[in-house]
PASEBA-1860 file (N, C-alpha, C; in nm, 3 decimals):
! residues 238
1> XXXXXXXX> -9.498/3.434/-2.845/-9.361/3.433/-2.895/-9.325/3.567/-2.959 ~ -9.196/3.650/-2.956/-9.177/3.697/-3.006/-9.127/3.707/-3.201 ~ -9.165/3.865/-3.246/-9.128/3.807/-3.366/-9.030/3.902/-3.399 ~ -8.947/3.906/-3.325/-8.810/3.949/-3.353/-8.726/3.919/-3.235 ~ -8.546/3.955/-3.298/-8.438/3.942/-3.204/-8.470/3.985/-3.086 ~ -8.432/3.906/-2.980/-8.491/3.928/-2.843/-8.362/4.052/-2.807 ~ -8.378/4.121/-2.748/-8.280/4.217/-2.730/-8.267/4.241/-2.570 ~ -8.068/4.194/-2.530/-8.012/4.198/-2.419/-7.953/4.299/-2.418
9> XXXXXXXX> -7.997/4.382/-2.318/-7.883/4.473/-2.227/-7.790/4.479/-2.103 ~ -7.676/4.450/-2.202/-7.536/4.431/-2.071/-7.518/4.549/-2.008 ~ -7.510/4.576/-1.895/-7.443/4.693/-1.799/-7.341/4.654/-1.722 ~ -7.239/4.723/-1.787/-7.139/4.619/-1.677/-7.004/4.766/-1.738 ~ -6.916/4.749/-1.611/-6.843/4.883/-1.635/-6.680/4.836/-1.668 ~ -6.709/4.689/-1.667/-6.537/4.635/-1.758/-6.587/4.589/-1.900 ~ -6.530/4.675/-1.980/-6.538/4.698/-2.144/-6.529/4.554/-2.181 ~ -6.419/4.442/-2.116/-6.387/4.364/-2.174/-6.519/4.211/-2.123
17> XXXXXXXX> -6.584/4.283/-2.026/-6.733/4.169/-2.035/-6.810/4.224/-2.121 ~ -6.818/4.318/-2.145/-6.954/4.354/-2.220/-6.934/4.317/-2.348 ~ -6.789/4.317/-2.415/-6.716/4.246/-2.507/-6.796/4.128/-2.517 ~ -6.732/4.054/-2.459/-6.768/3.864/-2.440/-6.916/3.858/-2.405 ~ -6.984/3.914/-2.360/-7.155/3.902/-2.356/-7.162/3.940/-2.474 ~ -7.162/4.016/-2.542/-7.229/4.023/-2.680/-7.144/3.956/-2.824 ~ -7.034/3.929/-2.779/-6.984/3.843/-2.904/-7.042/3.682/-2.873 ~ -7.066/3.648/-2.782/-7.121/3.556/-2.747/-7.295/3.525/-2.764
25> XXXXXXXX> -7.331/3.646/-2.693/-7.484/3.611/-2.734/-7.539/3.654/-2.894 ~ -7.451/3.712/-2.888/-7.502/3.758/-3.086/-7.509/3.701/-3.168 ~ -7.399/3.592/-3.140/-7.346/3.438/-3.210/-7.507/3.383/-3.193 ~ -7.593/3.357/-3.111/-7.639/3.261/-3.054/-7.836/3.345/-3.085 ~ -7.795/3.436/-3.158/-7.932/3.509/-3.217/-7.980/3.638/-3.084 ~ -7.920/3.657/-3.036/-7.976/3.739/-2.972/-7.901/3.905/-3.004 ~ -8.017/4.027/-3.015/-7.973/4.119/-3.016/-7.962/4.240/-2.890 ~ -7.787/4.233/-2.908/-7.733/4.255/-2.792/-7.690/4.433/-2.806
33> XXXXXXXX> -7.729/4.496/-2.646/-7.710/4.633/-2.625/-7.631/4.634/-2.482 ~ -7.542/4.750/-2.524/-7.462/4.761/-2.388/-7.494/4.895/-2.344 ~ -7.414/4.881/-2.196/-7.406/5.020/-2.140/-7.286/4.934/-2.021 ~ -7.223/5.120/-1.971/-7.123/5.132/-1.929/-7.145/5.191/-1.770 ~ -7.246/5.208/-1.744/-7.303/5.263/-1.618/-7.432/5.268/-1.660 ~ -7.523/5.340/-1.519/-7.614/5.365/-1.476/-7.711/5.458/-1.566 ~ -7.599/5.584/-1.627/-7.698/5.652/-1.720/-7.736/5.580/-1.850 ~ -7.579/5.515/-1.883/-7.599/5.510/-2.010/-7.729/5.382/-2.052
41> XXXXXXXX> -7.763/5.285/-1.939/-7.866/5.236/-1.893/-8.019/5.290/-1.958 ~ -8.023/5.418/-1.830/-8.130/5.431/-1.859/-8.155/5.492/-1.987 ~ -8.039/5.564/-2.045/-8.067/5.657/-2.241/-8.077/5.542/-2.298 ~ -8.053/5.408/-2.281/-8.063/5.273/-2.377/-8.206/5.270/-2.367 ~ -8.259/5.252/-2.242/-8.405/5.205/-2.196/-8.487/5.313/-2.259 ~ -8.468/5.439/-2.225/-8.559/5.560/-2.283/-8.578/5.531/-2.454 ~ -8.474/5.452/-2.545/-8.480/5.455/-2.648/-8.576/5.349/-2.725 ~ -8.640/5.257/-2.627/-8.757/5.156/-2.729/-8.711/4.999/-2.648
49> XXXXXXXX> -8.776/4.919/-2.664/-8.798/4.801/-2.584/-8.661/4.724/-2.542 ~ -8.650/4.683/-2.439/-8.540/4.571/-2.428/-8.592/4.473/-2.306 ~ -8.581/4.311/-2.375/-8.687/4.246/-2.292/-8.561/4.158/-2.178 ~ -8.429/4.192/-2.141/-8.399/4.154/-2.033/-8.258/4.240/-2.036 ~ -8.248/4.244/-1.892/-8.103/4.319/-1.866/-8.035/4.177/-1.779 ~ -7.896/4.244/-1.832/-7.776/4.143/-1.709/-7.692/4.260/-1.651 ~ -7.736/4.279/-1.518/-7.657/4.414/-1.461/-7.589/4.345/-1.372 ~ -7.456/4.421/-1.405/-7.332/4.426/-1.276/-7.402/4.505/-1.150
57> XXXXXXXX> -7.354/4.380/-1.028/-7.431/4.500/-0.938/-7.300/4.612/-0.892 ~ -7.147/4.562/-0.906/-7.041/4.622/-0.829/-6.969/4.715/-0.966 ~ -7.034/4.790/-0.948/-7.025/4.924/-1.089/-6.971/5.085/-0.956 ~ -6.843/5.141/-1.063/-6.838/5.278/-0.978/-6.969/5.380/-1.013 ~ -6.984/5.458/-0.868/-7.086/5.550/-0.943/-7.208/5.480/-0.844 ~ -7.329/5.481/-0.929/-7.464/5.401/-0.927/-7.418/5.267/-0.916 ~ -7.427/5.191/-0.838/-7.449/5.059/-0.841/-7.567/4.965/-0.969 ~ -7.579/4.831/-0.947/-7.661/4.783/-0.981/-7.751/4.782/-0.888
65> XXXXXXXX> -7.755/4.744/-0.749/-7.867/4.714/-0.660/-7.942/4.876/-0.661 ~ -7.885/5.004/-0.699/-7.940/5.108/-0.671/-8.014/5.132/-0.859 ~ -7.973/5.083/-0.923/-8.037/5.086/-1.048/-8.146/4.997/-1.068 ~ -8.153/4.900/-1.036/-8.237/4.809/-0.934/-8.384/4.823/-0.904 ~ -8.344/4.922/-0.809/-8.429/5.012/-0.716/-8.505/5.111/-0.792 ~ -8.429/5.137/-0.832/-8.518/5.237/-0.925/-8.607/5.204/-1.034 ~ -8.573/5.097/-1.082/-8.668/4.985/-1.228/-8.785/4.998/-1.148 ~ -8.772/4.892/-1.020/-8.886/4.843/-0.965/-8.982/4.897/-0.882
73> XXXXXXXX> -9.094/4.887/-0.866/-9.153/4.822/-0.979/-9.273/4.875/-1.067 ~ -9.194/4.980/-1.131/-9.291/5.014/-1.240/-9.232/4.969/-1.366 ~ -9.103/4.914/-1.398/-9.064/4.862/-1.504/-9.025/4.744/-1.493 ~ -9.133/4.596/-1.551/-9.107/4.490/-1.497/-9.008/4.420/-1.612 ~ -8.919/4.506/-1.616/-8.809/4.405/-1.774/-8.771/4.315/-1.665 ~ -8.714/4.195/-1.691/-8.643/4.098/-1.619/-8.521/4.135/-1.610 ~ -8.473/4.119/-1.465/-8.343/4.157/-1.465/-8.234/4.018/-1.418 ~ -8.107/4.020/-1.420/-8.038/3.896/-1.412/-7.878/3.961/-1.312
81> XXXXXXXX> -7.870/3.958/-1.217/-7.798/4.025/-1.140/-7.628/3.944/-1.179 ~ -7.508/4.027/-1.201/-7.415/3.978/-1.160/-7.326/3.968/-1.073 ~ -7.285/3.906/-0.957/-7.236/3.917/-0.830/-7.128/3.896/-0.849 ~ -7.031/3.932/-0.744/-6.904/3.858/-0.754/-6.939/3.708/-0.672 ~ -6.788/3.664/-0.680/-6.858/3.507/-0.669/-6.885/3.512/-0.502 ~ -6.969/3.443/-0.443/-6.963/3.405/-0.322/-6.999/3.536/-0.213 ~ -7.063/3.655/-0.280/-7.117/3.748/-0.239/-7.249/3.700/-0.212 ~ -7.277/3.656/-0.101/-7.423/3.638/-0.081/-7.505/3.722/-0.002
89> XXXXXXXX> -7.465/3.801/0.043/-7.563/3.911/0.025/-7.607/4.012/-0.047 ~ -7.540/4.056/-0.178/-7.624/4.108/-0.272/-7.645/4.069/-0.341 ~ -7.669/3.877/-0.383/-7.767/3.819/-0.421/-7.887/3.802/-0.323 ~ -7.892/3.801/-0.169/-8.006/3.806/-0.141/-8.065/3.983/-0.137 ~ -8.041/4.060/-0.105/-8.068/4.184/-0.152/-8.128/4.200/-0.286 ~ -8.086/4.155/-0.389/-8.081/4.168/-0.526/-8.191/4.112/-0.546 ~ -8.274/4.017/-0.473/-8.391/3.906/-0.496/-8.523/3.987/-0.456 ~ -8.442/4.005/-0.315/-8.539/4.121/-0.231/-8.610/4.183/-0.324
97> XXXXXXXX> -8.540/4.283/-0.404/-8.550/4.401/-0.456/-8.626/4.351/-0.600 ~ -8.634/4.244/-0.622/-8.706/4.219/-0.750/-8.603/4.164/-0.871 ~ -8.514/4.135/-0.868/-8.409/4.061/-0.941/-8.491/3.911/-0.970 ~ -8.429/3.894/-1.111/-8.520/3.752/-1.153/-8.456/3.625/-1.157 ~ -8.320/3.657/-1.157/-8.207/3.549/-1.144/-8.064/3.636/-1.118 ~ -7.989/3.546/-1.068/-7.811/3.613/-0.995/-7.709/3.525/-1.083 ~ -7.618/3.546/-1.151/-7.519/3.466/-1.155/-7.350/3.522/-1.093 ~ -7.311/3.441/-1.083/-7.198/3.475/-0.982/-7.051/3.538/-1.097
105> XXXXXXXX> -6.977/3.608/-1.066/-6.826/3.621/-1.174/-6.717/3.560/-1.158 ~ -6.668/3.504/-1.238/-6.673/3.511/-1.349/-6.748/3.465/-1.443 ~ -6.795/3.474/-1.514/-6.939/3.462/-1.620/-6.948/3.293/-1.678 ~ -7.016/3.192/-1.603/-6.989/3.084/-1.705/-7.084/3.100/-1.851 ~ -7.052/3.166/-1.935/-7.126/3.162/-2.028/-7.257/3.096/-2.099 ~ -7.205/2.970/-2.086/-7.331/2.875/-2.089/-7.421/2.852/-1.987 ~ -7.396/2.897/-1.877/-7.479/2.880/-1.762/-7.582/3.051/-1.814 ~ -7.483/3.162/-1.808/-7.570/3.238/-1.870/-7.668/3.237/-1.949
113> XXXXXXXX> -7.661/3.214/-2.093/-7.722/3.145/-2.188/-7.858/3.067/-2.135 ~ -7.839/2.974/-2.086/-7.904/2.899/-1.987/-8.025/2.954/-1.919 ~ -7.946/3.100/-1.795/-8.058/3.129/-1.721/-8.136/3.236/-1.799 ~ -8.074/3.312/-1.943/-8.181/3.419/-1.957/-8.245/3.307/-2.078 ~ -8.247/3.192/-2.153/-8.340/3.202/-2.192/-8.474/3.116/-2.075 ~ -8.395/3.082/-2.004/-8.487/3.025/-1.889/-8.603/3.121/-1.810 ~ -8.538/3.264/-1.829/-8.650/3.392/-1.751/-8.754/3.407/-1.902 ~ -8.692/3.398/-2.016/-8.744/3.469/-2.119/-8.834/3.357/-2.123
121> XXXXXXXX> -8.854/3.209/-2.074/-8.938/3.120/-2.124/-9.056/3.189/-2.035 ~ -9.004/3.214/-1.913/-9.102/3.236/-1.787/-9.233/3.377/-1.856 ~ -9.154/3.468/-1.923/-9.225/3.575/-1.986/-9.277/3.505/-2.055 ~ -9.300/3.394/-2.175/-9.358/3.379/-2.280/-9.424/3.263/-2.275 ~ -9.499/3.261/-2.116/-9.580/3.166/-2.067/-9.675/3.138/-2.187 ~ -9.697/3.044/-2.241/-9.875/3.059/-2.329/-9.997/3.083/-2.274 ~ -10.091/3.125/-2.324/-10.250/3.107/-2.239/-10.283/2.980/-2.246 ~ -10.251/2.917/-2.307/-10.320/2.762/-2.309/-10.267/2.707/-2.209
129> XXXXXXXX> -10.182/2.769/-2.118/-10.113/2.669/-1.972/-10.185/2.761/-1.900 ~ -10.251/2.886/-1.875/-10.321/2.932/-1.755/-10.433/2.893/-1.689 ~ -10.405/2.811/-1.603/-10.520/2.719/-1.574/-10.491/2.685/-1.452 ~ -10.565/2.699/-1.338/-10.524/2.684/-1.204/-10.563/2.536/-1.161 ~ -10.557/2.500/-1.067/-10.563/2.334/-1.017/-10.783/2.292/-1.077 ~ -10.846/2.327/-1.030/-10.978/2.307/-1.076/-10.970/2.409/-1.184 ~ -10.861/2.395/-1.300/-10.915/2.456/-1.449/-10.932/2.562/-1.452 ~ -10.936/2.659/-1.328/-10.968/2.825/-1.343/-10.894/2.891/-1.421
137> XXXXXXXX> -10.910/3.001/-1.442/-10.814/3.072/-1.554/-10.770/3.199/-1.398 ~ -10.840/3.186/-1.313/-10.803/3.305/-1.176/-10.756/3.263/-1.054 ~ -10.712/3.325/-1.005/-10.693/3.256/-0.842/-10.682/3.379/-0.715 ~ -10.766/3.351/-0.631/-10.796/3.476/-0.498/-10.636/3.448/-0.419 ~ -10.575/3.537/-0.387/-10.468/3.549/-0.310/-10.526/3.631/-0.187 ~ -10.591/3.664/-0.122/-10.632/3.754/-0.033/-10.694/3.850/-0.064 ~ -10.691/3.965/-0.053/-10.761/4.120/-0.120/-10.720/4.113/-0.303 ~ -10.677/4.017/-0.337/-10.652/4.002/-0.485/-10.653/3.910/-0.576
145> XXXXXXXX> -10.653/3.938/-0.697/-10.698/3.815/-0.784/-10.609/3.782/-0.945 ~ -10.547/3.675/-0.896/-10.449/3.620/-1.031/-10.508/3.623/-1.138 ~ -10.453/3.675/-1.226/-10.532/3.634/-1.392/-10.438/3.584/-1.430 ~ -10.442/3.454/-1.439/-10.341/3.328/-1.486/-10.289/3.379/-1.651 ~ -10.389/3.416/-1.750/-10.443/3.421/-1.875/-10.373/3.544/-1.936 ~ -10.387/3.644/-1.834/-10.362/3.762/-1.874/-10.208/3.805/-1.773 ~ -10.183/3.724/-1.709/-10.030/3.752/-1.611/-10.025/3.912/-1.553 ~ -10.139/3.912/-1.488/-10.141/4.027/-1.415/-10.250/3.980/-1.288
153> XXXXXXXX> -10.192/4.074/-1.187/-10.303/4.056/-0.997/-10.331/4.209/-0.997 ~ -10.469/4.188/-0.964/-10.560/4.285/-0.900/-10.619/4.327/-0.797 ~ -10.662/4.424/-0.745/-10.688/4.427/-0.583/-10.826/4.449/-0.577 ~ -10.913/4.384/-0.522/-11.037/4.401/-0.484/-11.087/4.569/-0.569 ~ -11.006/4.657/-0.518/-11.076/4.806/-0.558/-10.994/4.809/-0.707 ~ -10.975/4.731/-0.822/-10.930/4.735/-0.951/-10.776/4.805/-0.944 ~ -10.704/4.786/-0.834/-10.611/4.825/-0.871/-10.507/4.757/-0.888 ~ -10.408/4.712/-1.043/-10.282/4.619/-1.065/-10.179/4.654/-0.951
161> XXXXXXXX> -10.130/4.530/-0.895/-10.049/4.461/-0.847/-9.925/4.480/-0.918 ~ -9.777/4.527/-0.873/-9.666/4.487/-0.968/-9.632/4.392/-0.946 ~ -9.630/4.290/-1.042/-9.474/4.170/-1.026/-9.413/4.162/-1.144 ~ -9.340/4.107/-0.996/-9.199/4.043/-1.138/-9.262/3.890/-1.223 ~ -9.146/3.906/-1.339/-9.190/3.751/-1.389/-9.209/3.634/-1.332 ~ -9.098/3.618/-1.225/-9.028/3.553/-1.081/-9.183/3.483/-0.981 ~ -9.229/3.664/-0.979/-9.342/3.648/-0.863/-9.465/3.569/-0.941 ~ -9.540/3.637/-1.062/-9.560/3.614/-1.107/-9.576/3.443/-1.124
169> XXXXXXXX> -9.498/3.424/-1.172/-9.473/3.218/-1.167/-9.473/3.149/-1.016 ~ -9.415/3.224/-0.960/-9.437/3.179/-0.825/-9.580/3.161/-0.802 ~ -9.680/3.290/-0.839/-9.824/3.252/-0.747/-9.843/3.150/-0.856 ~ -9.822/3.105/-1.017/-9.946/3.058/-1.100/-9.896/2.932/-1.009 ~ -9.733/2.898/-1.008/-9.715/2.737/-0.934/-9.845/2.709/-0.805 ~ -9.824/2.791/-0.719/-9.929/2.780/-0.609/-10.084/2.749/-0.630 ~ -10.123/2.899/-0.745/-10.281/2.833/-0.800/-10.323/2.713/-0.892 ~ -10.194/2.667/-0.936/-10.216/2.540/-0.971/-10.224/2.437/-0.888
177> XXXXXXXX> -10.195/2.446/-0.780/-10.137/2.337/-0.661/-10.179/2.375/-0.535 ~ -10.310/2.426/-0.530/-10.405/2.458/-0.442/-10.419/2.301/-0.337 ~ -10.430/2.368/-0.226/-10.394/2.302/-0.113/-10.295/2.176/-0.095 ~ -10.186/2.169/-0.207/-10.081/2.101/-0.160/-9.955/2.165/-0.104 ~ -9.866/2.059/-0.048/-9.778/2.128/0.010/-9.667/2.080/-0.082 ~ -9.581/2.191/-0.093/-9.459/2.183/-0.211/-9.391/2.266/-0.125 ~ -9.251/2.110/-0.152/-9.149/2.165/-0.137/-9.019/2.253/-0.177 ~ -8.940/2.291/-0.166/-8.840/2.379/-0.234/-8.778/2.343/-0.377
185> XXXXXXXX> -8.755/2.229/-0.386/-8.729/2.184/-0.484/-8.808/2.177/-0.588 ~ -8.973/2.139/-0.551/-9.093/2.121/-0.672/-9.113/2.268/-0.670 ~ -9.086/2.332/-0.580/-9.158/2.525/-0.645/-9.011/2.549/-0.702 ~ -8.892/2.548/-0.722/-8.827/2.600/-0.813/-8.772/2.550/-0.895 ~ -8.834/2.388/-0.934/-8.812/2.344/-1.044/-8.938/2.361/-1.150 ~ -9.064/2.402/-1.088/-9.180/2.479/-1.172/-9.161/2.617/-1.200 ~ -9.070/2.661/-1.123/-9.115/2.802/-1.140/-8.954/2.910/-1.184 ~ -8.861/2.791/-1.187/-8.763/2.851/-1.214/-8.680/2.778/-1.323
193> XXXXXXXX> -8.751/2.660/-1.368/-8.666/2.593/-1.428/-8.505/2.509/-1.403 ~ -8.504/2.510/-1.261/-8.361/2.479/-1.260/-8.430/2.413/-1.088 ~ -8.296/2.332/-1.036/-8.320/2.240/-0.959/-8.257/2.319/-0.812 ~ -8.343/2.275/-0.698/-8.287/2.379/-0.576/-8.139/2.339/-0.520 ~ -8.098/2.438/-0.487/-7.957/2.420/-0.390/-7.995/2.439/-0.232 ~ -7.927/2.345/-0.188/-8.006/2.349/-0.043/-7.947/2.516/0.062 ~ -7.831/2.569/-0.031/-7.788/2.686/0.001/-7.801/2.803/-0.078 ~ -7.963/2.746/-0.156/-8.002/2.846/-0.224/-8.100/2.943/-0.136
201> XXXXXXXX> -8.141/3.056/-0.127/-8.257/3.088/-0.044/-8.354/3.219/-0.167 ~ -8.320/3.178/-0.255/-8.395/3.249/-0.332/-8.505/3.221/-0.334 ~ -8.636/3.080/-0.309/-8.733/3.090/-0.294/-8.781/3.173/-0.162 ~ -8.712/3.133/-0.046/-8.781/3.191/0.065/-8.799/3.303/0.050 ~ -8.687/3.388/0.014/-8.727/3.590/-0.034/-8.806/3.604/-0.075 ~ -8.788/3.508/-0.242/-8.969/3.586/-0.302/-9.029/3.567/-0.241 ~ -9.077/3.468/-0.188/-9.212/3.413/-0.154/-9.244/3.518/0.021 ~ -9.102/3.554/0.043/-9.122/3.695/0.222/-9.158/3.793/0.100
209> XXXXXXXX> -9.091/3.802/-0.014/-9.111/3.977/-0.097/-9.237/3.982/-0.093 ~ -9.320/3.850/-0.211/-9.489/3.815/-0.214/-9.544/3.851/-0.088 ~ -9.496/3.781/0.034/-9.648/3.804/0.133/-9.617/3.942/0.186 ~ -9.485/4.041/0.146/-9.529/4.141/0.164/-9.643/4.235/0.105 ~ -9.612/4.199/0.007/-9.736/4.231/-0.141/-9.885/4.200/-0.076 ~ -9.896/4.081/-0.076/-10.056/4.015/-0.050/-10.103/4.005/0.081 ~ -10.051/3.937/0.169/-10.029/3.901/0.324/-10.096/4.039/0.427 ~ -10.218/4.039/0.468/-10.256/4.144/0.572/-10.143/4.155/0.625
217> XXXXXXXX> -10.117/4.001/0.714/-10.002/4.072/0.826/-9.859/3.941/0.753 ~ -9.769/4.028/0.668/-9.670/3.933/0.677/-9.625/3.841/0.749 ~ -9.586/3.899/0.846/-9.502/3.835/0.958/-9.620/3.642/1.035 ~ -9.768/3.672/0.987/-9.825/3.568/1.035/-9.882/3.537/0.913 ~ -9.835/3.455/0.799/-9.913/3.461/0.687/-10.055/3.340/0.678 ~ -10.139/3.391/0.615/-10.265/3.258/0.610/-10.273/3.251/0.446 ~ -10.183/3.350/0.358/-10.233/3.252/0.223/-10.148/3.195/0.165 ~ -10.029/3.225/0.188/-9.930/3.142/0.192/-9.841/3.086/0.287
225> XXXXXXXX> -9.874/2.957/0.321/-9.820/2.945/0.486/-9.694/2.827/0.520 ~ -9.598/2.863/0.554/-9.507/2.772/0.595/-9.565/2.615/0.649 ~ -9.492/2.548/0.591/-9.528/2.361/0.646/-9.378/2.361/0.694 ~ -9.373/2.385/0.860/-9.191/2.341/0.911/-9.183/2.211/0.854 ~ -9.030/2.195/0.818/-8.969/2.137/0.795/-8.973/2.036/0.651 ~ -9.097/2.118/0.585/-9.143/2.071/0.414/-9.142/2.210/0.354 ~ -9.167/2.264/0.338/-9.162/2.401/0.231/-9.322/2.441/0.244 ~ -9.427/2.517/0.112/-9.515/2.607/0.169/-9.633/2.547/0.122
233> XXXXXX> -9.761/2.588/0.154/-9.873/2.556/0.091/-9.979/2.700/0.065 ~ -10.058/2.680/-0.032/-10.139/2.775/-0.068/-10.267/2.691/-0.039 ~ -10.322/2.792/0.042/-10.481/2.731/0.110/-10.562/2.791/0.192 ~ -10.618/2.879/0.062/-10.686/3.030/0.101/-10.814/2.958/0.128 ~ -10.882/3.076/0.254/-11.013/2.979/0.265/-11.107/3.013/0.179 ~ -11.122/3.119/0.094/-11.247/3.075/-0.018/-11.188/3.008/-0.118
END
């Protein structure tokens, strides 16, 4: 747990949201930082910790999806994309790219509220829940190895893995649930806190982003493998 104000950074280039995000979340204990673009972004970030952003992706200048791009992934802050409404492709882009949640504009506030402390729970997993299906505290993904305990993957030759918080929860759901098959709904109501939309496709991305990550050959995966017409299973053979 943290022991101070969790601190949000709005990026968003209409004065009058960044307004209402922080009179709103400030109310509600959180300490709130803005920016107005892309630089003023990153001089916020250069200046000392901030444990989630809510970026506009449709900003003049730098975009969000190109600010984005650039975080990931050596800077795993959680990010929370804002789309316009019914833009669905740079919410799936936005997922692609390592985004941890999308909400659509105009801002339902409480739904906001909602999804960042829902990412921030995902960061402040405890160790006393890292524990894979037979009690392990690890789990082999292919050339790599989950540390449930410590929320970091490694590669056979010691070298860290980036993920997101997103990915991250995604594999512990799986190493907990070793050789079952789960469907869309049970992996993103474990791993996202919120219940699936059948016109959601945010699991399938991560889980194409992941086997780009882990997967010898993406395109034919064996450690994480499609069940047509049920959702996926994890069922590595050691």
């Amino acid at each position: 747990m943290r022991d101070q104000a969790t601190k949000i950074l709005v990026c968003d280039d209409e004065i009058d949201v960044r307004e209402m995000l922080a009179e709103y979340l400030t109310k509600r204990g959180f300490h709130v930082l803005s920016a107005a673009n892309a630089e003023e972004l990153r001089a916020t970030l250069g200046k000392g910790r901030v444990d989630l952003i809510v970026l506009d992706i449709n900003m003049p200048g730098e975009d969000g999806l190109s600010v984005l791009r650039s975080l990931r992934p050596d800077n795993p802050v959680p990010v929370i994309m804002l789309t316009a409404a019914g833009d669905v492709v740079d919410r799936i882009i936005g997922l692609e790219m390592g985004a941890d949640d999308y909400l659509g504009k105009p801002v339902d506030l409480r739904e906001l509220e909602a999804r960042l402390k829902a990412v921030l729970r995902r960061q402040d997993t405890p160790q006393t829940q890292g524990q894979s299906s037979d009690g392990a505290t690890t789990a082999r993904f292919g050339a790599f190895t989950l540390d449930l305990e410590a929320a970091k993957m490694v590669s056979d030759a010691g070298e860290e893995l980036a993920l997101t918080a997103m990915e991250f929860n995604l594999l512990k759901v799986f190493a907990r649930n070793k050789g079952r098959v789960l469907n869309r709904d049970q992996i993103l109501e474990q791993a996202h806190d919120r219940s699936w939309d059948p016109f959601d496709r945010s699991i399938d991305i991560r889980i194409s982003r992941l086997r780009r990550k882990i997967e010898r050959n993406p395109e034919k995966p064996t450690i994480i493998r499609t069940v047509r017409g049920i959702g996926y299973v994890y069922d590595p053979e050691d």
